[in-house]
C-alpha positions in Angstrom: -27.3 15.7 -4.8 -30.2 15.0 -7.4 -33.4 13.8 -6.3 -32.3 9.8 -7.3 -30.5 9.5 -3.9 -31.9 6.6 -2.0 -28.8 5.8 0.5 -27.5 6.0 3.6 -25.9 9.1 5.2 -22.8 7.2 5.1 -23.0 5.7 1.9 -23.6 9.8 0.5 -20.9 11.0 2.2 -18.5 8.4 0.6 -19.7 8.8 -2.9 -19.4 12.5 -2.6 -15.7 12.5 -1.7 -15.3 9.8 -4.7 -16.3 12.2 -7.0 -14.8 15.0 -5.7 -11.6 13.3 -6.0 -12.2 12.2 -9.4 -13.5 15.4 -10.5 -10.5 17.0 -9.1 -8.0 14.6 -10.9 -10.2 15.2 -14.0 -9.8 19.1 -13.9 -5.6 18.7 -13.5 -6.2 16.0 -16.6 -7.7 17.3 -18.9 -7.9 21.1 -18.0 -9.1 21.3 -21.8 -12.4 19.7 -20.7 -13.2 22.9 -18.9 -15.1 21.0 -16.1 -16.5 23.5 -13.7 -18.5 21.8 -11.2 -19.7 18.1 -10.7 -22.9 16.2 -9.2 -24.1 13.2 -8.1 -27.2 12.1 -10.3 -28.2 9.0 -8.7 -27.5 6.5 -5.9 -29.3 3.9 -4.9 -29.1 0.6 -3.4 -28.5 -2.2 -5.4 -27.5 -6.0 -3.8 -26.6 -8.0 -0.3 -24.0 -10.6 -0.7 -24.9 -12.3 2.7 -21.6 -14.5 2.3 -18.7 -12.6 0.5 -15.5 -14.0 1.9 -17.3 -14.6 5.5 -18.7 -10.9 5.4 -21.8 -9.1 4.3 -21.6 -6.9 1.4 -23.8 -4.6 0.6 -23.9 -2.7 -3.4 -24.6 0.7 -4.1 -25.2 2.1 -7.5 -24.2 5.7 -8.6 -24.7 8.0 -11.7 -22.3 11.2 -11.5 -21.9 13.7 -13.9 -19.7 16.9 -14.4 -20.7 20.5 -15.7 -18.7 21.6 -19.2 -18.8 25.5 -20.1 -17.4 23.9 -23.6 -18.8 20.6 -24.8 -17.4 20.7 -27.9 -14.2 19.9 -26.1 -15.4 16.2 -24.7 -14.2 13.5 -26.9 -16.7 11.0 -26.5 -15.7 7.6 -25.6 -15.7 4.6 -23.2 -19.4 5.2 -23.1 -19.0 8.7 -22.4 -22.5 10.9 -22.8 -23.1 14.3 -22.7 -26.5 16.5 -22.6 -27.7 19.3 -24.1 -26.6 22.1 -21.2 -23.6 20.3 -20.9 -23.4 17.4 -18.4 -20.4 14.9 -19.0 -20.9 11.3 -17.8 -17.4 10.4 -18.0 -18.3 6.8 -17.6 -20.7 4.0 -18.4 -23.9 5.4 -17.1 -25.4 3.9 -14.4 -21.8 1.4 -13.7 -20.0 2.6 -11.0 -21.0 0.5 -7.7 -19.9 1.3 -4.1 -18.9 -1.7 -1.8 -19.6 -2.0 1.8 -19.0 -4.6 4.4 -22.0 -4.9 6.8 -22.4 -4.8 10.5 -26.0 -4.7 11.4 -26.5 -0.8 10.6 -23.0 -0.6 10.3 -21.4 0.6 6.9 -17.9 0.5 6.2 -16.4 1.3 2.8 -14.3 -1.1 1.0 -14.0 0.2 -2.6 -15.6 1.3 -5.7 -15.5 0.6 -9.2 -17.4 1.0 -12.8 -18.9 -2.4 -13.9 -21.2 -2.4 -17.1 -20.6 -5.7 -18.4 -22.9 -7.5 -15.8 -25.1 -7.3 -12.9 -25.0 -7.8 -9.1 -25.7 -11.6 -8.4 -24.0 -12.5 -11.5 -20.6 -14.5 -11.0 -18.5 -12.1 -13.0 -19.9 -9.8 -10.8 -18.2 -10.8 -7.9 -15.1 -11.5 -9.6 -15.3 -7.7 -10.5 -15.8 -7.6 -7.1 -12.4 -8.8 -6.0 -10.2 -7.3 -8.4 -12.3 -3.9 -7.0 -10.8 -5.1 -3.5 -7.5 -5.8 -4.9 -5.2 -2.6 -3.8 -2.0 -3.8 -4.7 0.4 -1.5 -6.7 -0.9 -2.3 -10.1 2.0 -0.4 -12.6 5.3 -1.1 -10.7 8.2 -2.8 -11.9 11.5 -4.3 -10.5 13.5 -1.5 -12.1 11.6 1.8 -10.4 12.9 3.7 -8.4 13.2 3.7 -4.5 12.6 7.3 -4.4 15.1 9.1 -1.8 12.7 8.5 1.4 11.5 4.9 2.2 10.5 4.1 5.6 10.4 0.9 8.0 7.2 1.1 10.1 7.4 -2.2 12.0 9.6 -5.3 12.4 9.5 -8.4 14.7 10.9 -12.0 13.7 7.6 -12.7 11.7 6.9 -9.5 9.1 8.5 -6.5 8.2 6.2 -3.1 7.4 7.4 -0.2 5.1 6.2 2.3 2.8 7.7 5.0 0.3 5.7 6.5 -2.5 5.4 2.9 -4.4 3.0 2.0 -1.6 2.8 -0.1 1.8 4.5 -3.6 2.1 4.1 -6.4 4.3 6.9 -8.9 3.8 6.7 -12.5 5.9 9.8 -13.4 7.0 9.2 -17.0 7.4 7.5 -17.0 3.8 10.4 -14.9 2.5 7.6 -13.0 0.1 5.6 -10.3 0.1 2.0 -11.1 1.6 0.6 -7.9 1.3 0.7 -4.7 -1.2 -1.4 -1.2 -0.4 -1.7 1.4 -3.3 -1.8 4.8 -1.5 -3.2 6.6 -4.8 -6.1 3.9 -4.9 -6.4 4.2 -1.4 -5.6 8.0 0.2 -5.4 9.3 -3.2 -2.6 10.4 -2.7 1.3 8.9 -2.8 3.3 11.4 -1.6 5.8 11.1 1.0 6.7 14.8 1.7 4.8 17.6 1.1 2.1 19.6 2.3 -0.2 16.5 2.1 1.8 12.8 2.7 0.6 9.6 3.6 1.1 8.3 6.7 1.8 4.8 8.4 1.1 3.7 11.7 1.1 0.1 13.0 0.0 -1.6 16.1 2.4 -2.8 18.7 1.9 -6.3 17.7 2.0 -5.7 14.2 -1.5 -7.0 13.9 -3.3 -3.8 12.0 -1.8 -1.3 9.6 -3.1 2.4 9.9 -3.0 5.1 6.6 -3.6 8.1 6.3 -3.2 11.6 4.9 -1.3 13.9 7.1 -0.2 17.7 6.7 -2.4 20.5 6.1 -6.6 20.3 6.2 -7.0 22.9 3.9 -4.8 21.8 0.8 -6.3 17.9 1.5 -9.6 19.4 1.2 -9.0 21.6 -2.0 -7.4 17.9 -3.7 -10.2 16.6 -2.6 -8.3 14.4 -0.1 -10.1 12.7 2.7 -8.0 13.5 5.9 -10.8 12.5 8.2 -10.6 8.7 7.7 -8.3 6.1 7.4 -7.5 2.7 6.0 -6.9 -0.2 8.2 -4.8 -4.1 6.6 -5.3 -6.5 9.4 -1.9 -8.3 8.6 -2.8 -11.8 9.3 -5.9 -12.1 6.8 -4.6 -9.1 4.5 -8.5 -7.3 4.7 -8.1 -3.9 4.0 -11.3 -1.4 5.1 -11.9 2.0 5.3 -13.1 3.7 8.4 -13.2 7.2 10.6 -9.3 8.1 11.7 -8.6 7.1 15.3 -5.0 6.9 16.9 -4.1 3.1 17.4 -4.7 2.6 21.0 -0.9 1.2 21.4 1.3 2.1 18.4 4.9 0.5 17.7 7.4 2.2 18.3 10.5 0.7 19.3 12.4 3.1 16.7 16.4 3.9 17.0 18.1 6.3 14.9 19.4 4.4 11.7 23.6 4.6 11.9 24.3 3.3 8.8 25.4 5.7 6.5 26.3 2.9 3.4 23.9 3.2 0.5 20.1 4.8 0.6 18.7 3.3 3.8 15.5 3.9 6.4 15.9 6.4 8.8 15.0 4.6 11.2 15.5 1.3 12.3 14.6 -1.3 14.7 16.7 -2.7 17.5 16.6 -6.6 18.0 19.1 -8.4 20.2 21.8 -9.6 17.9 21.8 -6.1 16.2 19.6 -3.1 14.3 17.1 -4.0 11.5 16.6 -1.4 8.9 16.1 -0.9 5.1 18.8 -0.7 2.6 19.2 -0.1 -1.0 22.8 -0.7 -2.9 21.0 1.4 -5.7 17.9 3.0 -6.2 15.9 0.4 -7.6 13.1 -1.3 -5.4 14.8 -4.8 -6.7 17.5 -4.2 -5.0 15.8 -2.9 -1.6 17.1 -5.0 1.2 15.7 -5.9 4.8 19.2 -5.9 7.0 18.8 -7.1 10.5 22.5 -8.1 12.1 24.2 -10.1 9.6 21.1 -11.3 7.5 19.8 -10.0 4.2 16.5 -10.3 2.5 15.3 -8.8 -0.8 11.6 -8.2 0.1 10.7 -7.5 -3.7 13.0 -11.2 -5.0 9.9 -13.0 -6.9 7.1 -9.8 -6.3 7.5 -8.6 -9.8 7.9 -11.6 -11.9 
């Protein structure tokens, strides 16, 4: 890093694997661009929200930049520079902020995003803010596709818990909606759900946190630029979503049976319940059709999500 870096251990190592990732995506984008190696310019605190929805937030600004062997290749735009030996800021300079929710000396990362139309303190800052925080699915639609492998994680007579590449769901039974959405490319940065590299789903035994996480091989993670080390946690109840150091959940669910049912694309697994086996199924292979069965009782977790 540059000599601008006025930040926390933990607030470096979180912008570095931001920009890694970025840079990484930005090489496979727009392998045209000839980026060869990236930096981190500047980062420096920035604001304390004492109060953000009952928790301290504290703001980080960050300048990155990556190395081009061939500038004449950058399109400028979006407030795009470039120097003379070659350094692309590929963004608003000086506009991408880091979140983190306080605990006395305590850092936790909750997102990042690039913000040039105001400042911290002002209010459309902190509406930036929550659409930041916001990591639902943002470019699904009722008529996508299930994708082959879709998986129930959790189920008691309150929510249901599942995943697939589209994402993780929590869907209230009581409500009959979905009260929760996770994007795993916003997230883990990555969506897949086999693979060398997949994300991963683990949930309490009383359904009351949501773990995700990369699992597979260290090495390919590491040359994506994936972050395998940590983890993000929903608590299901309030929907808060943070990022923190992977740790097994001290008792995970597991109440899991084989899935019999052989009609349709279903889970594999299922859970078992008294009057009969709950599992996910799917008449066709669109996530509006994708049904929670338990017994005799049906519900279309996505009826209402999409419109």
């Amino acid at each position: 890093m540059d000599a601008g870096i006025d930040a926390p251990e933990t607030v470096q190592e979180e912008a570095k694997r931001l920009v890694m990732r970025w840079f990484r995506e930005a090489q496979m984008g727009h392998p045209d661009y000839r980026y060869t190696m990236w930096r981190i310019e500047s980062l420096v605190y920035s604001y304390t929200y004492d109060d953000f929805s009952g928790m301290t937030l504290s703001v980080y600004r960050m300048n990155y930049q990556y190395l081009t062997d061939v500038p004449a290749n950058i399109p400028l735009a979006g407030g795009m520079e470039i120097s003379e030996d070659g350094w692309v800021t590929p963004t608003y300079p000086e506009s991408t902020y880091l979140f983190f929710r306080q605990d006395g000396d305590t850092l936790t990362f909750l997102s990042a995003a690039m913000i040039n139309d105001c400042e911290p303190g002002d209010a459309l800052f902190r509406e930036s803010i929550l659409r930041a925080m916001s990591y639902a699915p943002d470019s699904l639609s009722a008529e996508d596709s299930t994708g082959v492998e879709f998986y129930l994680d959790y189920a008691d007579d309150d929510i249901v818990v599942f995943h697939g590449y589209f994402g993780l769901f929590v869907y209230d039974l009581n409500e009959q909606k979905i009260i929760s959405a996770v994007d795993f490319k916003k997230t883990l940065g990555c969506n897949w759900v086999n693979g060398s590299v997949v994300a991963s789903v683990a949930v309490s035994s009383d359904g009351g946190t949501v773990k995700m996480y990369l699992s597979g091989s260290y090495g390919d993670a590491e040359e994506m630029g994936l972050d395998i080390d940590s983890a993000w946690y929903l608590d299901t109840a309030t929907g808060v979503l943070t990022k923190d150091a992977r740790r097994d959940l001290e008792n995970p669910f597991s109440n899991f049976v084989v899935n019999q049912n052989a009609d349709g694309l279903t889970s594999a697994r299922a859970v078992p319940f008294l009057d009969g086996n709950a599992y996910l199924w799917c008449a066709d292979d669109r996530l509006e059709d994708m049904t929670y069965v338990r017994a005799d009782m049906l519900w279309k977790v996505f009826d209402g999500y999409f419109d």
